[in-house]
C-alpha positions in Angstrom: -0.6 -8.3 9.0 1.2 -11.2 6.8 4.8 -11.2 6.8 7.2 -12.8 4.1 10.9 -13.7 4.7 12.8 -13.1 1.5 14.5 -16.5 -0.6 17.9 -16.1 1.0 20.9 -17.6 -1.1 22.3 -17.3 -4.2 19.9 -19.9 -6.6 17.1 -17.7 -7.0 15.4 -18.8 -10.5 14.7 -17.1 -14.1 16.1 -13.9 -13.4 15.8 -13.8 -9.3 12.4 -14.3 -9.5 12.4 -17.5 -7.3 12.6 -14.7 -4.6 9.3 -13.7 -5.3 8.2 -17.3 -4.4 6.7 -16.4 -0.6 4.8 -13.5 -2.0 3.5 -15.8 -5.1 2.6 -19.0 -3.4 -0.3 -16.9 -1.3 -2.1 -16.3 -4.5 -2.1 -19.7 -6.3 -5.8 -19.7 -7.0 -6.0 -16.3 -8.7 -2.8 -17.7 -10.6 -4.5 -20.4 -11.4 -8.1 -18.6 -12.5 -6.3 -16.2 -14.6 -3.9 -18.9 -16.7 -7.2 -20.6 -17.2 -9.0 -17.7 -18.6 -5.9 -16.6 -20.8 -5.6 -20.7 -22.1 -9.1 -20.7 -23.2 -9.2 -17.2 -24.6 -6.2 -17.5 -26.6 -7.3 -20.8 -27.8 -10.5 -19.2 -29.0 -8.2 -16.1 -31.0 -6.0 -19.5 -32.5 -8.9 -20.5 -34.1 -10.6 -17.0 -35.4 -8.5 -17.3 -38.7 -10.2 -20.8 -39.8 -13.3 -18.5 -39.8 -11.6 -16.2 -42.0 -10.7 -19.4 -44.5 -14.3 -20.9 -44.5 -15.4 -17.8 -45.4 -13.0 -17.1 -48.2 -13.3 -20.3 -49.4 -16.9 -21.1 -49.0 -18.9 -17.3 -49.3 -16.3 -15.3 -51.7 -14.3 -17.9 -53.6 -18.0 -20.5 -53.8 -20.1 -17.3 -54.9 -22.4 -18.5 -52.5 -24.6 -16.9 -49.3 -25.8 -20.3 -48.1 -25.3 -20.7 -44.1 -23.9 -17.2 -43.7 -26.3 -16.6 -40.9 -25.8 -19.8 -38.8 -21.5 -19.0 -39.2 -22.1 -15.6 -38.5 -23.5 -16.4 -35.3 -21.3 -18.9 -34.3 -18.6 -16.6 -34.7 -20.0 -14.0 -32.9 -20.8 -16.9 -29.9 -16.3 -17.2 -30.6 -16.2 -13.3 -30.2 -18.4 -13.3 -26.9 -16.6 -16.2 -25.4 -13.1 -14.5 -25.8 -14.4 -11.5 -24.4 -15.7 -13.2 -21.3 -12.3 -14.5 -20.5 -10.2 -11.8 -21.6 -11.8 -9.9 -18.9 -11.4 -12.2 -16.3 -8.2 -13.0 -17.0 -6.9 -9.9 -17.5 -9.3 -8.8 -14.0 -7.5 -11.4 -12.3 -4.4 -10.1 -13.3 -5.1 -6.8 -11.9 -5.4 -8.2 -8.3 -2.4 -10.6 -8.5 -0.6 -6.7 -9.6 -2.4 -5.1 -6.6 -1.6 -7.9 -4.0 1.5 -8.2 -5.0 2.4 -4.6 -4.7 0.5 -4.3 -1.3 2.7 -7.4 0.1 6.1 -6.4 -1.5 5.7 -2.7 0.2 4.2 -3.9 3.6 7.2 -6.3 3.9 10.0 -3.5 3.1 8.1 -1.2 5.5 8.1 -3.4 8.4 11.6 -4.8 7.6 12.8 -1.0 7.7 11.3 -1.1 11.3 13.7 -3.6 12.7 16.5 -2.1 11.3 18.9 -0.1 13.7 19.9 3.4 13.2 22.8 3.2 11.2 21.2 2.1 8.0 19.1 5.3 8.0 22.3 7.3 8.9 23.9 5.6 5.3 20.9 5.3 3.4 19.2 8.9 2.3 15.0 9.3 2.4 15.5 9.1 -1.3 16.7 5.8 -1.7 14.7 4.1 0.5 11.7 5.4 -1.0 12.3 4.3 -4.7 13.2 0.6 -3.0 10.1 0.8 -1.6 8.1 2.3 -3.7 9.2 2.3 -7.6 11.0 -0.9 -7.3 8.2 -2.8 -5.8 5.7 -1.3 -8.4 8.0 -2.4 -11.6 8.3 -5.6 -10.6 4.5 -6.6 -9.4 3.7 -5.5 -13.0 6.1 -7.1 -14.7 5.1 -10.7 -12.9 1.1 -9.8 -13.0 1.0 -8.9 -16.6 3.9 -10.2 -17.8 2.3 -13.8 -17.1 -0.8 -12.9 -18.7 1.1 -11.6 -21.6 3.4 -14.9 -21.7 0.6 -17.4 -21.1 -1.5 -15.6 -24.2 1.2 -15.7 -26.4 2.4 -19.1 -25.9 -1.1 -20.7 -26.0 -1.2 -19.1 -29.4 1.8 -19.5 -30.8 1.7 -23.2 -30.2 -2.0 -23.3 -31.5 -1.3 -21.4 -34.7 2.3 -23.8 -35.3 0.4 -26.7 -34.8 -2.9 -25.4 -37.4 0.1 -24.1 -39.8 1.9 -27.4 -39.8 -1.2 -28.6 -40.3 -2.1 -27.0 -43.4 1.4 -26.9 -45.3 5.1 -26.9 -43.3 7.3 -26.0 -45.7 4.7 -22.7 -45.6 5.2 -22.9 -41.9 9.2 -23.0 -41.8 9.2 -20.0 -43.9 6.9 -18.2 -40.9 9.5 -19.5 -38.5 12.4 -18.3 -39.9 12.2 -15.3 -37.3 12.5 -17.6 -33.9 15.9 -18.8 -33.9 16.7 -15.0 -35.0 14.8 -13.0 -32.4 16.7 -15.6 -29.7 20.1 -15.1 -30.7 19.6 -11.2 -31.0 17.6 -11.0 -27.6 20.8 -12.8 -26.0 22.9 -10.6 -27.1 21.5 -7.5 -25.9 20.8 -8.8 -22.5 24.1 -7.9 -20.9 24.1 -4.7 -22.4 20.4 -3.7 -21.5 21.1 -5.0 -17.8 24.1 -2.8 -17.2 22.3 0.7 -18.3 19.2 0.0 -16.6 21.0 -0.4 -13.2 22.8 2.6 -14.0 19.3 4.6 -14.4 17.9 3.2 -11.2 20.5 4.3 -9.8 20.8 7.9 -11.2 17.0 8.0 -10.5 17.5 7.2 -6.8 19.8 10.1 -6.7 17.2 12.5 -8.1 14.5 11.3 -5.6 16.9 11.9 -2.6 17.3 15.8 -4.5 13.5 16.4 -4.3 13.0 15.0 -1.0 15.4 17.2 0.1 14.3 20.0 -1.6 10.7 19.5 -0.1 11.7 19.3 3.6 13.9 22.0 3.4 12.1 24.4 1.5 12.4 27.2 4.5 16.2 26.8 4.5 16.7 26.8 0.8 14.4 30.1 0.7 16.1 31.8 3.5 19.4 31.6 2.1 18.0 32.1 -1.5 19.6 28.8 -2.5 17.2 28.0 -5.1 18.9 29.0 -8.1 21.9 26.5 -7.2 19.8 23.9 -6.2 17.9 24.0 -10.0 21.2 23.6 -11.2 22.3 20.6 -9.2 18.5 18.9 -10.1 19.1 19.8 -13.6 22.8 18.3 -13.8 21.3 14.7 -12.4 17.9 14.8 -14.5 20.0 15.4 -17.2 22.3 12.6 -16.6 18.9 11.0 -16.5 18.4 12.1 -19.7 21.2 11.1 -21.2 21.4 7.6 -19.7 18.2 6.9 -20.4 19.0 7.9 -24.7 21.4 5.1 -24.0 19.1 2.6 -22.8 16.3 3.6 -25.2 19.1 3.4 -28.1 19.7 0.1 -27.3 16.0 -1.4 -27.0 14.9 0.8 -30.3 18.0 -0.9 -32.0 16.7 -4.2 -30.6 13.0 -3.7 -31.6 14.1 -2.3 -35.5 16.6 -5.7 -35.6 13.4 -8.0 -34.9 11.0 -6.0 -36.7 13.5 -5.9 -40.0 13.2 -9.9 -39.9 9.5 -10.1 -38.8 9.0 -7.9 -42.3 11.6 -10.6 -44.3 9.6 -13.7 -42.7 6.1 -11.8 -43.8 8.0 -11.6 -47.6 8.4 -15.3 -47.7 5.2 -16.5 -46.9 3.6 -13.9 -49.4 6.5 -15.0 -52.1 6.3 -19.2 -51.5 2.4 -19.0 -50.4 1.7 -17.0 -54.1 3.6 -19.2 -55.9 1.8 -22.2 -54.4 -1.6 -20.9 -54.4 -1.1 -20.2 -58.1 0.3 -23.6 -58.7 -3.0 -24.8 -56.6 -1.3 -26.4 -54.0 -3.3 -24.5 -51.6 -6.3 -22.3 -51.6 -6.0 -18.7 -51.7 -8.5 -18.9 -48.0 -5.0 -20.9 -46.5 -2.8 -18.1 -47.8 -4.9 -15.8 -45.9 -5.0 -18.0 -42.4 -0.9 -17.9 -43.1 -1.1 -14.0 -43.7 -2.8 -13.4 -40.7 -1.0 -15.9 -38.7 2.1 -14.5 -39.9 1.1 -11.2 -38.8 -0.5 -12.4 -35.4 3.1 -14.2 -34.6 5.0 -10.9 -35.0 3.1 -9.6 -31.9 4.8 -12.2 -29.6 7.4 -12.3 -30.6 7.8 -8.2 -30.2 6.4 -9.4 -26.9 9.2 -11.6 -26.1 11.7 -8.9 -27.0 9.8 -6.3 -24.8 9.6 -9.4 -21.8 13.2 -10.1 -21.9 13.7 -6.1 -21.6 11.1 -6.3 -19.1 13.0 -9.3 -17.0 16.6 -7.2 -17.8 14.8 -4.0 -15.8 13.2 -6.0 -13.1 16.5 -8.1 -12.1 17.7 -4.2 -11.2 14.6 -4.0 -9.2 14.3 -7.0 -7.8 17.9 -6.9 -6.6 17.2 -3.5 -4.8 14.4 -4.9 -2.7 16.4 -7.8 -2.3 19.0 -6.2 -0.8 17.0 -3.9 1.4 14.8 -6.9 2.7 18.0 -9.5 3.0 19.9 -6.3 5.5 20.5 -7.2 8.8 19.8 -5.2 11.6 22.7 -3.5 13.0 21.8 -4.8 16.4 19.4 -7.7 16.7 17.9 -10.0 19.3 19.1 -13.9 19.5 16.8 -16.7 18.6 16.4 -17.5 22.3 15.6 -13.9 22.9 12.6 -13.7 20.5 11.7 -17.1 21.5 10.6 -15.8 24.8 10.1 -12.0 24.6 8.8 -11.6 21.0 9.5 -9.5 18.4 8.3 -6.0 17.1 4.8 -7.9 15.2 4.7 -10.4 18.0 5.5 -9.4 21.5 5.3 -11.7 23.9 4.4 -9.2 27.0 3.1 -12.3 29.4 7.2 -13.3 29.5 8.2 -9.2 30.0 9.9 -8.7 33.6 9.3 -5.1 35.2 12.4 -2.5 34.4 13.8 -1.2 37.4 16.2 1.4 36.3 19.7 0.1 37.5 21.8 0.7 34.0 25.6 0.3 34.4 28.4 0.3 31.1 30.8 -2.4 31.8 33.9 -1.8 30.4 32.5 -0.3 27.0 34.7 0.3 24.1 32.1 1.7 21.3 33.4 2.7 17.6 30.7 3.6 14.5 29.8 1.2 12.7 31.1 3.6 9.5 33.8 5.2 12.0 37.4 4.4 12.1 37.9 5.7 15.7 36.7 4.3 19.1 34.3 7.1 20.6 34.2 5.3 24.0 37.3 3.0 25.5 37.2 0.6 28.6 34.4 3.0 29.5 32.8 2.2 33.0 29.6 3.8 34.9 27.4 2.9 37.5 24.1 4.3 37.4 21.4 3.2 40.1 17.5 3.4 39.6 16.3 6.7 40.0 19.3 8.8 39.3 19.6 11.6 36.9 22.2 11.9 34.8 23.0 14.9 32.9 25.5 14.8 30.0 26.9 18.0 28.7 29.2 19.2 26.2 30.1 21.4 22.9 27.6 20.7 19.9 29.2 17.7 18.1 31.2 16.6 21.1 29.2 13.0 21.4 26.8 13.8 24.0 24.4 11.7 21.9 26.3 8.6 22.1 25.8 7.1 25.7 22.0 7.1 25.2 22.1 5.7 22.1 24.1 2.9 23.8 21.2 2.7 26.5 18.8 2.9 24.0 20.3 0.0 22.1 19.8 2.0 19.0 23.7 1.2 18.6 25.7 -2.4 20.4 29.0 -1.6 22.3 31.7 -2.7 20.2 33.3 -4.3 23.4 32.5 -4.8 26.9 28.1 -4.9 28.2 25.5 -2.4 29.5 23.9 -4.0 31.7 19.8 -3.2 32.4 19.4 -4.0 36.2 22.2 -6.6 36.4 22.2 -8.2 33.0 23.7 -7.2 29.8 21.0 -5.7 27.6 21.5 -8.3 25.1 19.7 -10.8 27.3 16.6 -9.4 26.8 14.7 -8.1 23.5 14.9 -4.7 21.9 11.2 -4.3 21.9 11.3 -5.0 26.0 13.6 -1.9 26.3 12.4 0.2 24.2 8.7 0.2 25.7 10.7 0.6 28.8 12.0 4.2 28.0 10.3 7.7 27.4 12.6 9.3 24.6 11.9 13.2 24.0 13.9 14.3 21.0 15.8 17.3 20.5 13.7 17.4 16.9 9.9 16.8 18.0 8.8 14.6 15.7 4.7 14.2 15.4 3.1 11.7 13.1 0.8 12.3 10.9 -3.1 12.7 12.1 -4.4 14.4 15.3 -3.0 15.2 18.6 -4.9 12.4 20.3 -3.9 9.9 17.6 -0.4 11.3 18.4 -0.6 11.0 22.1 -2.2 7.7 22.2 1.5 6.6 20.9 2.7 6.7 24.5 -0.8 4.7 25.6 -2.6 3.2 23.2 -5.6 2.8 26.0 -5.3 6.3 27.6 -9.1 7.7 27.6 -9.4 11.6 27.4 -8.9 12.1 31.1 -5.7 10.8 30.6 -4.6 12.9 27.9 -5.6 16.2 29.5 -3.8 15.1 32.4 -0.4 14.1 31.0 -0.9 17.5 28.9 -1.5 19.8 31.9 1.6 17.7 33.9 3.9 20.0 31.1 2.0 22.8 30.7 0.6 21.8 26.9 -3.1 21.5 27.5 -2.6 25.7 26.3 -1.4 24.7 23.0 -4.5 22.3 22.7 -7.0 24.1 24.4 -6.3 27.2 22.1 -7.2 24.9 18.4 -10.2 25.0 17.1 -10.6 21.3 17.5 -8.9 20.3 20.3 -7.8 16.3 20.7 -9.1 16.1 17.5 -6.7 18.7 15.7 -5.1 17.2 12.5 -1.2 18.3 13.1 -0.6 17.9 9.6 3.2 16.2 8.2 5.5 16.0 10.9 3.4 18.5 13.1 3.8 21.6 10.4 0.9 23.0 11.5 2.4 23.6 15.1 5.5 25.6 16.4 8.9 23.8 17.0 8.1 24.1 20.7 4.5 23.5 20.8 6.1 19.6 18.8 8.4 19.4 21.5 5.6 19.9 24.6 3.0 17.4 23.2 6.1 15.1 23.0 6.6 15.8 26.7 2.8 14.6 27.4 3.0 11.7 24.6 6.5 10.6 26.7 4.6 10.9 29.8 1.6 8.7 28.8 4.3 5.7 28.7 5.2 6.1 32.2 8.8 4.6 31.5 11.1 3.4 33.9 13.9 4.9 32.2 13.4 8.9 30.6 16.0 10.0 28.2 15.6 13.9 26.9 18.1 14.6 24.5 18.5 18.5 24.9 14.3 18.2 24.8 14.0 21.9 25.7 16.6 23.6 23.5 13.8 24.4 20.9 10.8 25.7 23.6 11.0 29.5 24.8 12.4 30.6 28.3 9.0 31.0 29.8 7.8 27.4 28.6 10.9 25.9 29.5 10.5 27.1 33.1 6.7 26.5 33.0 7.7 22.2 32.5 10.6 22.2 34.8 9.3 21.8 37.9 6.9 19.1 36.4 10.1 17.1 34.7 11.6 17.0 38.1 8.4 15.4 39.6 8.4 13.1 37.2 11.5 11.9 37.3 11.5 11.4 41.0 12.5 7.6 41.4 12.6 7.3 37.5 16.3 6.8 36.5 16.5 9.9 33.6 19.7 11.0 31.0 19.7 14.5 30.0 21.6 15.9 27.1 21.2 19.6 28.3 21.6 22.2 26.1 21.5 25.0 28.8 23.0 24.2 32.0 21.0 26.2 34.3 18.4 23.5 33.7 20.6 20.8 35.4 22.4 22.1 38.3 20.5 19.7 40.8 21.6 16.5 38.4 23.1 13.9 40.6 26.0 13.0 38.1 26.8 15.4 35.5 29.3 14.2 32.6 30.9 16.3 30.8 31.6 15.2 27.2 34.7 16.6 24.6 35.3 15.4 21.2 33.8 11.7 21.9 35.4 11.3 25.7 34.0 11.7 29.2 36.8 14.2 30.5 34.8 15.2 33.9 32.1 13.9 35.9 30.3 15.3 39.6 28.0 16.8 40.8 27.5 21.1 39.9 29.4 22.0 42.9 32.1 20.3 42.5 32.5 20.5 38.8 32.4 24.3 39.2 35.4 23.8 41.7 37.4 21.9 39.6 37.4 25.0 37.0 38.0 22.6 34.0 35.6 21.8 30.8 32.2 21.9 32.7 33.2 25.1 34.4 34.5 27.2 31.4 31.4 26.1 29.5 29.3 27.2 32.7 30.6 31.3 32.5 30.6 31.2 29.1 26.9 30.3 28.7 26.4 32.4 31.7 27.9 35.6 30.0 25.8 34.8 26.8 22.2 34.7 28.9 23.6 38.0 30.6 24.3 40.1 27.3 21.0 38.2 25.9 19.2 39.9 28.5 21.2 43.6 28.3 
């Protein structure tokens, strides 16, 4: 797939729109087709009023029927040319929309793939989604049509100008009378237009976040019969929709009944100079009626031009909300010398991949959020050789998360290096590392489709022995063998259609499939049953013989045989041994032990 690097800088054209320019140049020729098409068919409608004079002049004011057949075919031949290009030019228009739209989108989505965690951790579902999706569809329409619209218009209103002047300019002036008018007034509403329309957007991001929200957690907002205060809460911001969007549509109805007032006092003029003139003789009454109509036919673009500059106003908004999602930086990003010989996400460059061993040490790691105000790790060190499990335990919210997400490169150390079998991480790409590591979250996640398209994540060119075997290694080939369809069962969004702890086992097998040097569970069998959990523990430990592994463990019977255990308490490593001898020490790791202990016990009774 195609991808586009947005127009960094701050020169960007009419209205931003010079950012548009990678997406733009790729479709030059149906550009080109559909300005043709529009030129000739508006040329065509410029010269449908003569008609309407000859026939005044000739038929009604000659009292003659003489060579009405061979005009009214030839005007008809006009009609059926016009037609030809209109549709072409407005079919043309159409795909420059669709392409357009298809590009925009495809570039934020894969853009949102290189970014690093802690955008999605500021930036709600909601938000994204109208950047993605509303913002790229206003502003594809706007360029498509609006061309087509702008290229009509202008063809015509230069053709009927030029006819006009040629048949009387004083008659013409009086037409004109509305331009320098509808410019001054369009000016002047620009600022104002600009400012409420980024306020909507804005408001309307809000309300998409609300009903994403109140989707996904439907089961939660039911169980604690929420839903009454959550109508509220989407009423207040539609509302404020509401009443932000009066404003705007106050302001453009203001704007359109300004224009129109003078489009109606040009109109008078011509019908009060053209009478007096066509009485006097000056003209014929078939050159009032070309005026009349042209008149009439210039108040459309210029109603255009209003609506266009109230078109550019809303999709500056737009276009600076793509913008700024495309032009973000990734929280943690690869040198040029890195992609350069590893490759990116779209491009890897596996031929220049070395082999991960598993040696993973934190030199000296001092590590602070990138929206925190407090270091979570200081002058941290850790040796960790290949093959060693580490299990990392702690109250909920203590940071247990924190170290893998440092291993994981989902986050960079503030100070000091990890180091990935001798060299700081940095040194290689993202994309090496992470196809390096099996990652079973504490949420399963599944993707959309079936359970083979979801297990062929871990190995895209697993066959069906493969599956079944990574799925019997954890004990999941039950929860396929008892669907209807097997492999081939659709899971439905994010796995709905399967138990929390049926997710988490096919993310066990999907894990496996990679065969990573490097497993991280992140407390990966908090959300599986007692008799499942025991049922995949013995085949976790096989497979993370010679495999260095991180647990975040949730219940610490499950790693008693870890060979470090760290024990984790409000962001700090306060202990760190072996079971034994933590247990000896009676500190953190030991009180949380009997505690858990005593909680399995009255579980149990």
């Amino acid at each position: 797939m195609k991808k586009f690097n947005a127009v960094h800088g701050k020169k960007h054209g009419f209205f931003g729109l010079g950012k548009l320019k990678p997406y733009i140049k790729n479709y030059k020729f149906l550009f080109v087709s559909m300005i043709v098409c529009t030129v000739l068919s508006s040329i065509v409608n410029t010269v449908l009023p003569l008609f309407q004079k000859y026939a005044i002049d000739n038929f009604i004011g000659g009292g003659t029927l003489d060579g009405l057949g061979i005009f009214a075919a030839v005007y008809a031949a006009f009609i059926a040319v016009c037609t030809v290009f209109d549709f072409f030019g407005g079919y043309n228009c159409c795909l420059i929309e669709m392409y357009l739209l298809r590009d925009m989108r495809s570039t934020a989505f894969n853009h949102l793939q290189t970014l690093s965690v802690d955008y999605f951790n500021v930036n709600g579902v909601g938000k994204i989604h109208a950047r993605v999706m509303s913002d790229t569809s206003a502003v594809s329409s706007v360029v498509a049509w609006d061309t087509f619209s702008g290229v009509a218009n202008m063809v015509y209103v230069i053709g009927a100008i030029a006819v006009m002047f040629a048949l009387d300019a004083l008659l013409t002036l009086c037409v004109l009378a509305i331009v320098p008018v509808t410019a001054l007034v369009s000016v002047y509403f620009e600022r104002k237009q600009t400012k409420l329309n980024r306020s909507v957007r804005e408001i309307n991001s809000r309300i998409t976040g609300a009903f994403n929200e109140g989707i996904t957690g439907v089961a939660t907002t039911k169980t604690l019969a929420a839903e009454e205060k959550l109508d509220k809460d989407f009423f207040v911001r539609t509302d404020e929709m509401r009443k932000r969007s009066n404003r705007l549509g106050h302001t453009r109805s203001l704007l359109w009944a300004i224009i129109y007032f003078f489009s109606s006092v040009a109109l008078a003029l011509v019908l009060w100079y053209g009478g007096i003139i066509t009485i006097e003789g000056a003209i014929k009454i078939g050159t009032l009626s070309v005026f009349m109509t042209y008149a009439q036919g210039l108040i459309e673009p210029v109603q255009w031009a209003v609506d266009a500059v109230s078109d550019l106003i809303s999709v500056k908004v737009n276009l600076e909300r793509f913008s700024a999602l495309t032009e973000t930086e990734s929280g943690v990003a690869d040198t040029p010398e890195v992609l350069e010989k590893y490759g990116d996400a779209f491009n890897e460059k596996r031929e220049n991949w070395e082999a991960l061993k598993g040696d993973v040490e934190f030199d000296n790691v001092t590590f602070r959020y990138p929206d925190g105000e407090e270091n979570v790790l200081e002058h941290f060190n850790l040796k960790v050789p290949r093959g060693t499990n580490v299990a990392i335990v702690g109250a909920t919210g203590a940071g247990k998360s924190t170290l893998v997400n440092l291993v994981c490169r989902f986050y960079e150390p503030t100070e000091g290096r990890i180091l990935i079998d001798g060299r700081d991480a940095r040194e290689r790409s993202v994309q090496w590392l992470h196809s390096n590591i099996g990652y079973v979250l504490q949420t399963p996640h599944l993707f959309s489709g079936t359970i083979r398209e979801n297990l062929l994540y871990g190995k895209p060119s697993a066959t069906d022995g493969e599956l079944w075997a990574a799925l019997k290694r954890v004990n999941a080939d039950k929860v396929v063998e008892k669907t209807d369809k097997g492999l081939d069962t659709v899971v439905g969004e994010g796995g709905n259609t399967l138990s929390t702890g049926e997710k988490q086992l096919l993310s066990f097998a999907r894990a496996i499939l990679a065969d990573p040097a490097v497993f991280i569970l992140d407390e990966a069998t908090s959300s599986i049953d007692t008799l499942s959990e025991r049922a995949i523990q013995d085949a976790v430990e096989k497979l993370m013989e010679g495999r260095t592994s991180f647990v975040i463990a949730h219940r610490l019977s499950t790693i008693r045989s870890a060979d470090v255990i760290l024990v984790v308490d409000d962001g700090k490593i306060v202990e760190s041994g072996k079971h034994s001898e933590l247990l000896k020490k009676r500190g953190c790791y030991y009180n949380l032990y009997v505690r858990q202990f005593r909680e399995e016990l009255m579980n149990k009774s």
